[in-house]
Backbone bond lengths (Angstrom), bond angles and torsions (degrees), N, CA, C in turn:
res aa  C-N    CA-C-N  psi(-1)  N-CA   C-N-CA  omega(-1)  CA-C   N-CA-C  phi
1 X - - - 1.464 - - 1.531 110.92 -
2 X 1.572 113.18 -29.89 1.581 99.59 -171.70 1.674 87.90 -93.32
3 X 0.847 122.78 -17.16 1.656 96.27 -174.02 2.155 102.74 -90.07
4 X 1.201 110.34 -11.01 1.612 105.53 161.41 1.459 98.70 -60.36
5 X 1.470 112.09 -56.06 1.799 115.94 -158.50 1.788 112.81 -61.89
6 X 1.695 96.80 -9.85 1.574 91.97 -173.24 1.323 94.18 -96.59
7 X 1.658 135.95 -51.97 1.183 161.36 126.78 1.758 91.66 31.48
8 X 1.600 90.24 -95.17 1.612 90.69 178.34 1.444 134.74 -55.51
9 X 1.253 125.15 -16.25 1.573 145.31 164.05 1.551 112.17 -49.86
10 X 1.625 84.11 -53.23 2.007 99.78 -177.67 1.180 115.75 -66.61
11 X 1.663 106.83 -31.32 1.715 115.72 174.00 1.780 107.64 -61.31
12 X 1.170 101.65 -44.83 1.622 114.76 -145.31 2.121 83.59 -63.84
13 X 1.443 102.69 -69.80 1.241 123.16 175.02 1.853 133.93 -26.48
14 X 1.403 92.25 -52.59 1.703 123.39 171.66 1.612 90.14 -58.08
15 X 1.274 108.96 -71.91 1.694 98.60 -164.92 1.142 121.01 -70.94
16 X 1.408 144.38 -9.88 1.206 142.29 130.87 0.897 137.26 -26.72
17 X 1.362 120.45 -62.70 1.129 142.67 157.82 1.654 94.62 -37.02
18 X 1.020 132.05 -72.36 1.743 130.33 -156.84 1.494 115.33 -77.02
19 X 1.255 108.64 -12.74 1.286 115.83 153.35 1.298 132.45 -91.00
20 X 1.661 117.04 -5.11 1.396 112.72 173.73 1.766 100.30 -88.70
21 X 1.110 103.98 -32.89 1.757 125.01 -153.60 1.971 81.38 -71.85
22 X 1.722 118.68 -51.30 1.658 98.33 171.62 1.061 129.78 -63.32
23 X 1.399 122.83 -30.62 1.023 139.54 -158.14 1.711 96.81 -81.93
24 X 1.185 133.77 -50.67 1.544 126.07 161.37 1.200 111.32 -73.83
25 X 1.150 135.96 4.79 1.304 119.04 162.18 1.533 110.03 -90.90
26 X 1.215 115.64 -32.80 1.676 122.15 176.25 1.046 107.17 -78.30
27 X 1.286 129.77 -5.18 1.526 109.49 -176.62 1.976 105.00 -103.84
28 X 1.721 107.75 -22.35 1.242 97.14 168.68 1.641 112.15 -89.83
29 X 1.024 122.56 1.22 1.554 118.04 168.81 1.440 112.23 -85.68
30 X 1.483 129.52 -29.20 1.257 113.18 156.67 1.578 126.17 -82.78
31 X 1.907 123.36 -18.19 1.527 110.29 131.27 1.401 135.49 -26.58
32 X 1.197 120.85 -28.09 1.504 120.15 -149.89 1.763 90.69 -114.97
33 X 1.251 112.08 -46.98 1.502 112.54 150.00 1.891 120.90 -23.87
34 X 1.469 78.26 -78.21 1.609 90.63 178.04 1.260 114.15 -59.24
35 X 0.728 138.66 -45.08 2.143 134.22 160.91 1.320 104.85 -22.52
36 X 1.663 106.44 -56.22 1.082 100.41 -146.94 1.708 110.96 -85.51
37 X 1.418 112.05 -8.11 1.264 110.85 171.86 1.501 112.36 -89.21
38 X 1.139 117.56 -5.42 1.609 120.09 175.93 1.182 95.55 -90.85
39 X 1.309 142.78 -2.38 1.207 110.61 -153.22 1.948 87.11 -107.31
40 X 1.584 105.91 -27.95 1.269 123.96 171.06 1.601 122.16 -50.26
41 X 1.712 95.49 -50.77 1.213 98.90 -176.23 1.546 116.96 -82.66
42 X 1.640 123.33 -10.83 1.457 131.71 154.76 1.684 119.72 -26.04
43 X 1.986 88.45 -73.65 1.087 136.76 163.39 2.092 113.53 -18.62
44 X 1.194 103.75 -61.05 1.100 123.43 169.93 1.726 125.18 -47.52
45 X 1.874 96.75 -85.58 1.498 99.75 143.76 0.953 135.34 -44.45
46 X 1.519 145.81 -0.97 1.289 128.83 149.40 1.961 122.41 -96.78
47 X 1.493 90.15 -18.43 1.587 89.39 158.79 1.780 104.77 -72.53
48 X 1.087 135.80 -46.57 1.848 132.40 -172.53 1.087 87.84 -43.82
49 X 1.337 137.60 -65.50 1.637 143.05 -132.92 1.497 93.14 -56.61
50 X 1.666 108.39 -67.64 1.495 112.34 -159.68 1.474 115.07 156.31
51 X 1.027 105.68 170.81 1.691 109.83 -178.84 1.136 130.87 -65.90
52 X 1.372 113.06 -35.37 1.866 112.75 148.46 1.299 140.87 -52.91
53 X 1.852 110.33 18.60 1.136 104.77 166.52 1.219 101.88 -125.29
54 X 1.101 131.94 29.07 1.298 122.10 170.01 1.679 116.53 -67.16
55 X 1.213 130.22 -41.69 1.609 117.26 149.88 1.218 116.62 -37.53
56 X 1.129 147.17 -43.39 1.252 128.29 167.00 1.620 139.85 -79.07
57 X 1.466 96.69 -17.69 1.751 120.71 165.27 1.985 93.44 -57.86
58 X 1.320 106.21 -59.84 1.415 93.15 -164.81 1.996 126.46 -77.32
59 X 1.617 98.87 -12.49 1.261 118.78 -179.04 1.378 98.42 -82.13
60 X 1.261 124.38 -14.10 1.749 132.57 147.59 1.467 125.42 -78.39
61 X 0.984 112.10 -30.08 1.551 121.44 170.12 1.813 101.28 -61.46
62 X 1.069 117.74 -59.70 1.604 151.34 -149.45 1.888 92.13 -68.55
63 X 1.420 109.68 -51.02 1.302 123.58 167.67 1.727 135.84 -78.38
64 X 1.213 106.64 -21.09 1.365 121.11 144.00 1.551 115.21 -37.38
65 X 1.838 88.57 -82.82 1.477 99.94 -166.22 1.404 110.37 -82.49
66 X 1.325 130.76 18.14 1.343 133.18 142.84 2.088 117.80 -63.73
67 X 1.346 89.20 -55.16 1.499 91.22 -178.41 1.410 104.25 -70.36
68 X 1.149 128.99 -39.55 1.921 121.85 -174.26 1.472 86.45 -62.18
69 X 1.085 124.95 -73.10 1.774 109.88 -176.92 1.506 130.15 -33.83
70 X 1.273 115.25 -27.52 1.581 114.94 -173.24 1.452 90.66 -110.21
71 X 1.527 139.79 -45.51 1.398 112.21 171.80 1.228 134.06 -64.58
72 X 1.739 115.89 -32.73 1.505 104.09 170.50 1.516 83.75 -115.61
73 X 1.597 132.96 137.66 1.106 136.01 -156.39 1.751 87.17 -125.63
74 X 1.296 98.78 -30.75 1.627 102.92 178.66 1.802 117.09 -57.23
75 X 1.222 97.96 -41.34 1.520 101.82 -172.08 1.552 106.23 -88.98
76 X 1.327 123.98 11.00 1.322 124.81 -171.23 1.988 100.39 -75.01
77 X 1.489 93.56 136.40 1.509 87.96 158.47 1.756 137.65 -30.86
78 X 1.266 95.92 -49.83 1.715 112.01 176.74 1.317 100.22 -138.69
79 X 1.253 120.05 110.97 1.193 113.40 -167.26 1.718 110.43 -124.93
80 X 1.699 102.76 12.55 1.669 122.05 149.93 1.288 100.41 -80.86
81 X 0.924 154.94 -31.19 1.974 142.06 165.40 0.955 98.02 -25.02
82 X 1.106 123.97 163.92 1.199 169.41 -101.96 1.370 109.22 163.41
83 X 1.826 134.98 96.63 1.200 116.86 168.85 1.523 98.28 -128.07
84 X 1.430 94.38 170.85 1.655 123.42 -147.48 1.580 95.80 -55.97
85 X 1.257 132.89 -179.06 1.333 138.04 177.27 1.401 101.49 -98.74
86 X 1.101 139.03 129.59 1.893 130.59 163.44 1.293 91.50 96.77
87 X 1.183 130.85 2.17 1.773 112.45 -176.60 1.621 129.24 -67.90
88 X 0.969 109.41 -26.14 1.627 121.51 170.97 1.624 105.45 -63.18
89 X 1.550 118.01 -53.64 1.330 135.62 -163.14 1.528 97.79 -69.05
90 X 1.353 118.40 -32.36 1.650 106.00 -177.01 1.412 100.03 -87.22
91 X 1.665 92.86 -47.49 1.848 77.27 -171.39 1.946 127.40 -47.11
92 X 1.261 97.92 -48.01 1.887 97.84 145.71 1.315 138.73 -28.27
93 X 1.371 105.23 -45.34 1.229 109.94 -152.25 2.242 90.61 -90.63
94 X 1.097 108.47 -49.09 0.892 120.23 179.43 1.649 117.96 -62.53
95 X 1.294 112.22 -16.15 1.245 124.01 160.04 1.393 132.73 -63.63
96 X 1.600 94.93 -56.58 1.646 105.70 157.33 1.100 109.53 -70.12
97 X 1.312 168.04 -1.69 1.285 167.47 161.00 1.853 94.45 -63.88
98 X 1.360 107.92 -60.03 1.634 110.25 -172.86 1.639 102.69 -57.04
99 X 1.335 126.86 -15.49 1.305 109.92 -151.94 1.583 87.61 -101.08
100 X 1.574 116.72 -40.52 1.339 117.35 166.59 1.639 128.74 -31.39
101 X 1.229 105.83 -52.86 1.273 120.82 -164.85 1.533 111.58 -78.15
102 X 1.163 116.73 -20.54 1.558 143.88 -179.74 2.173 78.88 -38.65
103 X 1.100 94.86 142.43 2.046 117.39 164.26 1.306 109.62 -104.75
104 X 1.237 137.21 81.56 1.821 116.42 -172.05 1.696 80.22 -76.33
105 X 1.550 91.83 161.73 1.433 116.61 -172.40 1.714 94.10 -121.69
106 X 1.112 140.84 -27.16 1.354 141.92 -135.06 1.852 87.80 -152.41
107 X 1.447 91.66 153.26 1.782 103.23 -168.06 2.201 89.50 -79.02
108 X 1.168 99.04 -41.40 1.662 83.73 -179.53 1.814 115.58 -73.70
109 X 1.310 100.74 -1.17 1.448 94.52 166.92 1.515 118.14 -86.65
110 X 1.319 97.17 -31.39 1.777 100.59 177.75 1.585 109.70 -76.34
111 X 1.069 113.83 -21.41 1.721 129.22 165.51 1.510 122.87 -49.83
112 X 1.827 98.27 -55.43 1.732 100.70 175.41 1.408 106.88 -65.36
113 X 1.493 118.36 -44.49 1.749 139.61 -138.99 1.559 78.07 -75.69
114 X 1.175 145.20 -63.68 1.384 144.21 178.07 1.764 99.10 -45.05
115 X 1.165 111.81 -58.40 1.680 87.99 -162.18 1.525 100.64 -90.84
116 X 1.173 124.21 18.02 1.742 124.02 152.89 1.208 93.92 -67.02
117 X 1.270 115.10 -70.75 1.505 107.60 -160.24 1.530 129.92 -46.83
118 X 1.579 103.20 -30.01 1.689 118.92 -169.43 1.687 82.76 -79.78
119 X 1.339 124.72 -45.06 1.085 95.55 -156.06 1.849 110.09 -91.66
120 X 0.850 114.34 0.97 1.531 121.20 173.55 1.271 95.77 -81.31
121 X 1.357 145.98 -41.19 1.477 154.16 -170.34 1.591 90.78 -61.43
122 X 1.625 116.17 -66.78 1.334 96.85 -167.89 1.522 124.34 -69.24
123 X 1.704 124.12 -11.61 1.162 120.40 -161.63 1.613 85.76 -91.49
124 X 1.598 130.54 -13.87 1.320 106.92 -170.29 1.990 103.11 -93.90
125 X 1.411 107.86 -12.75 1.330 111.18 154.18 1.631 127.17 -68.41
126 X 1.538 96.58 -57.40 1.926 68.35 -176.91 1.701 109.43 -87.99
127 X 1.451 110.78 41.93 1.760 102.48 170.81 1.543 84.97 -93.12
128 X 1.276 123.53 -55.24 1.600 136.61 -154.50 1.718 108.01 -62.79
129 X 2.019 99.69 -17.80 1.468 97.10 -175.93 1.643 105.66 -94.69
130 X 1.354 105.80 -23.11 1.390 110.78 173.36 1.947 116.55 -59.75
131 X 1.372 106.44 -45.35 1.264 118.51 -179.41 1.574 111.62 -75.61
132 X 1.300 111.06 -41.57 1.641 113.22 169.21 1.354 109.36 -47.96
133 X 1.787 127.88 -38.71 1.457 109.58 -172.94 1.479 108.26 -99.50
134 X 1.340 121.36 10.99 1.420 130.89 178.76 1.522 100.56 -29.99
135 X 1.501 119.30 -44.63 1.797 110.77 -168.66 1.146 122.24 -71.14
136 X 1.194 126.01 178.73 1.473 130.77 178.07 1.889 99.35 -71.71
137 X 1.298 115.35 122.47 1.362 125.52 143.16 1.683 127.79 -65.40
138 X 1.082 116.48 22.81 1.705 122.69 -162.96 1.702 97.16 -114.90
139 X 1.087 141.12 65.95 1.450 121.67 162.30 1.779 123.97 -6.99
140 X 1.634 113.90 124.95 1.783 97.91 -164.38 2.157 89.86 -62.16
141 X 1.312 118.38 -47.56 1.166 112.29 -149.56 1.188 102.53 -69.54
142 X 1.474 139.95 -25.03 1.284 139.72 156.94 1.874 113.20 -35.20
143 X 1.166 85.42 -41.33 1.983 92.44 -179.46 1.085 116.67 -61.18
144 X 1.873 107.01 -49.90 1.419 126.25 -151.41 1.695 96.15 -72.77
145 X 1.089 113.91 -34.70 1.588 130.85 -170.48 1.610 114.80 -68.57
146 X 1.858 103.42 -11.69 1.379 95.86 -143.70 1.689 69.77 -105.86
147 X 1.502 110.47 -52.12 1.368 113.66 176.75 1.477 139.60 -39.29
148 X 1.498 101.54 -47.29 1.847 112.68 149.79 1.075 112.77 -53.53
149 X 1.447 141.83 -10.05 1.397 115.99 179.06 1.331 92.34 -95.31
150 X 1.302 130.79 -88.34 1.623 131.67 156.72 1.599 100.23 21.48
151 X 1.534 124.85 -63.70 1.218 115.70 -149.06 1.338 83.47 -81.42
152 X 0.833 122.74 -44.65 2.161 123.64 -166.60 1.475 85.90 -41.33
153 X 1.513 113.57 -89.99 1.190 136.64 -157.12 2.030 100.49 -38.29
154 X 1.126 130.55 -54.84 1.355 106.71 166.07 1.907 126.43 -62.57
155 X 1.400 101.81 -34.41 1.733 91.01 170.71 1.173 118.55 -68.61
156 X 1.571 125.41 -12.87 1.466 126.91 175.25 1.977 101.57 -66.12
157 X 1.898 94.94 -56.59 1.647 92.44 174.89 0.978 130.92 -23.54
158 X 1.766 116.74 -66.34 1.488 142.87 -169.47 1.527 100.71 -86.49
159 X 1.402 140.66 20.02 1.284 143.14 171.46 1.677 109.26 -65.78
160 X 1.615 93.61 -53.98 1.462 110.91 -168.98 1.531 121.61 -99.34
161 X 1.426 114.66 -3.08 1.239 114.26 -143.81 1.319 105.50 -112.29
162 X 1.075 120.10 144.88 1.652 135.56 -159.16 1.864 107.21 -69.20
163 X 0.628 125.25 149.75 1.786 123.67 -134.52 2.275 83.57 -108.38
164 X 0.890 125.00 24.74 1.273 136.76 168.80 1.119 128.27 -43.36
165 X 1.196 141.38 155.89 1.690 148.15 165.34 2.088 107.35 -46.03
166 X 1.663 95.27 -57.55 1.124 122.08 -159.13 1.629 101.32 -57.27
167 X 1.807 101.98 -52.24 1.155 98.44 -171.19 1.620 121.94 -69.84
168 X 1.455 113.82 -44.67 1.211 122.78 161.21 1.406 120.72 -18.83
169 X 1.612 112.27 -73.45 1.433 108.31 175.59 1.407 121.09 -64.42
170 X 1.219 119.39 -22.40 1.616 124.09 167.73 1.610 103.40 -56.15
171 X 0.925 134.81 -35.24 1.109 139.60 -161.86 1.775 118.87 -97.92
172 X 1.296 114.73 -42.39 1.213 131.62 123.75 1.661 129.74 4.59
173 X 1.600 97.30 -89.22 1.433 104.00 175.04 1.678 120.83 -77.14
174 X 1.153 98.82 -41.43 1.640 94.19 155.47 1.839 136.12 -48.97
175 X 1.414 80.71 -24.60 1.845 90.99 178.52 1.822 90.58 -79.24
176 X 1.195 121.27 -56.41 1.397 128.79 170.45 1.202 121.62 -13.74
177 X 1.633 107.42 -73.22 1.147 117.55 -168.32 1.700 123.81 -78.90
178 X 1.322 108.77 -13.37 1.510 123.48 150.33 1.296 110.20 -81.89
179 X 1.229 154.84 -30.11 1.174 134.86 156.93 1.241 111.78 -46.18
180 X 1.398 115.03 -79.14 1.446 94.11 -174.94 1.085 150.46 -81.58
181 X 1.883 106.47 20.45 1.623 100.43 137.24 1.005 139.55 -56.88
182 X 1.041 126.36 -24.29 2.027 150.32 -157.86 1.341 80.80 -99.77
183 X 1.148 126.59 -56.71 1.883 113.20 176.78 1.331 108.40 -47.03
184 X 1.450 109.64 -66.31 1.541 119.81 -172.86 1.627 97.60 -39.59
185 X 1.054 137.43 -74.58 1.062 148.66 148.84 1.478 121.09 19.55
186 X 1.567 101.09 -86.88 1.707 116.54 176.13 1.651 86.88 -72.74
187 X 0.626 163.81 -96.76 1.924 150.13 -122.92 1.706 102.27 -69.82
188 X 1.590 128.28 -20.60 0.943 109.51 165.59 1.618 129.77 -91.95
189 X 1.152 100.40 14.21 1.904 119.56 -156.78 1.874 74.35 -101.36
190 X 1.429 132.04 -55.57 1.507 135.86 -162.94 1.558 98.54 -98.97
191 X 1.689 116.83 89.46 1.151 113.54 175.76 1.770 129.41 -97.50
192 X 1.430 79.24 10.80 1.629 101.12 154.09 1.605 135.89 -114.51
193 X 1.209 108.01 1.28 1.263 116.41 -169.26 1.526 88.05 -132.72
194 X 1.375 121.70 173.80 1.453 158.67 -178.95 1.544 113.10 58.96
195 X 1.164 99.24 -125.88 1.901 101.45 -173.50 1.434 105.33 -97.56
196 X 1.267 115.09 -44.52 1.386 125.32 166.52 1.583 122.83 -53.95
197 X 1.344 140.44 72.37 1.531 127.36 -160.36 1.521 97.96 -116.19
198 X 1.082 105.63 163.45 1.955 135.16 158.38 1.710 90.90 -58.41
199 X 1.543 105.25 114.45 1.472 118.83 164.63 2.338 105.80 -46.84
200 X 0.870 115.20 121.20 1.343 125.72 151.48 1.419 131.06 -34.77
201 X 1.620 97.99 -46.48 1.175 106.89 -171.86 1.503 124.72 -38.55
202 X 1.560 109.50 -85.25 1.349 118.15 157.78 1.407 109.36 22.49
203 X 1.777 123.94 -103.07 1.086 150.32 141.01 1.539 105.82 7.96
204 X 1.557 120.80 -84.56 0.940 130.98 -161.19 1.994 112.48 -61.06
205 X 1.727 88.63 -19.99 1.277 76.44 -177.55 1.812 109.84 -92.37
206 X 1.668 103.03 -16.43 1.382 103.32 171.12 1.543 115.55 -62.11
207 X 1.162 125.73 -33.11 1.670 125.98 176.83 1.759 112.76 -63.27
208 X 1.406 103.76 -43.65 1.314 101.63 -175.36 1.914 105.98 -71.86
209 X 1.318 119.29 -26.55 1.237 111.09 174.08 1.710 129.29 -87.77
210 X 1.842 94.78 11.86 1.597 92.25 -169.35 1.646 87.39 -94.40
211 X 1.242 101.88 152.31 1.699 132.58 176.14 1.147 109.62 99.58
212 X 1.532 138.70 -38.67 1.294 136.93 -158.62 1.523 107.30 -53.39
């Protein structure tokens, strides 16, 4: 009875766990989505404006493919480079600086130049919210707690059990298949890092559509 009562604890716990770990992982993959259509629709409004923003169309280009380089570093062209420290953060920053300085001459120029700004405001917010949750949300002792039970609950198995071929591998794949929930688990908690990642695409397809 106490090893059902721990049994079911580990159940209750495990899937929690795998539903918080999707549940932040889906919510920054449709962030990263949404970037990437702001970053399009920026893109846009600064072609309406006029030809004097083309310094800033490309100081957006420049910042794009700054961040696809440092978030997936793997898929980078050269991805032994070496780039500068703060480079994403200026290239931003210096972006909104271009959009500032913009003169509208015409009431629909002061129209876009306002919602450049709102909308550069939000893409430089949810980049900073995406990177703020970059860490693991999993407490370690929450793990460690979850794992001692797991381990109980199989030495209770093999307590009684006849020292066999059959049982062995029974025991085996069951260790298996709880492992790699706890994998499933940790790779979905790091939705930028491991095997499990935030598709690129998105992104990749916002770079290829900025300037046109």
């Amino acid at each position: 009875m106490g090893m059902g009562l721990i049994a079911t604890m580990s159940a209750l716990v495990l899937g929690l766990l795998i539903a918080s770990a999707k549940s932040s992982f889906d919510a920054q993959r449709i962030g990263m989505a949404q970037l990437a259509g702001n970053t399009i629709f920026l893109d846009r409004l600064l072609a309406r404006y006029g030809p004097e923003t083309k310094d800033a169309r490309d100081r957006l280009r420049a910042a794009v493919a700054d961040l696809l380089d440092r978030t997936w570093p793997e898929e980078a062209n050269n991805p032994g480079a070496t780039r500068p420290k703060g480079g994403t953060e200026g290239a931003y920053e210096g972006f909104f600086e271009k959009i500032q300085e913009l003169t509208p001459k015409t009431d629909a120029q002061r129209t876009l130049q306002a919602q450049m700004l709102k909308t550069s405001t939000d893409i430089a917010q949810s980049r900073w919210v995406l990177f703020a949750e970059k860490g693991s949300s999993i407490p370690t002792p929450f793990l460690v707690v979850m794992v001692s039970w797991i381990t109980l609950i199989f030495a209770s198995f093999g307590l009684y059990a006849p020292p066999n071929p059959t049982v062995i591998v029974t025991l085996l794949v069951c260790t298996l298949a709880v492992s790699s929930a706890i994998f499933l688990v940790l790779e979905l908690d790091r939705p930028l890092d491991g095997m499990i990642q935030i598709s690129s695409a998105p992104m990749r397809t916002a770079l290829a559509r900025l300037g046109e």
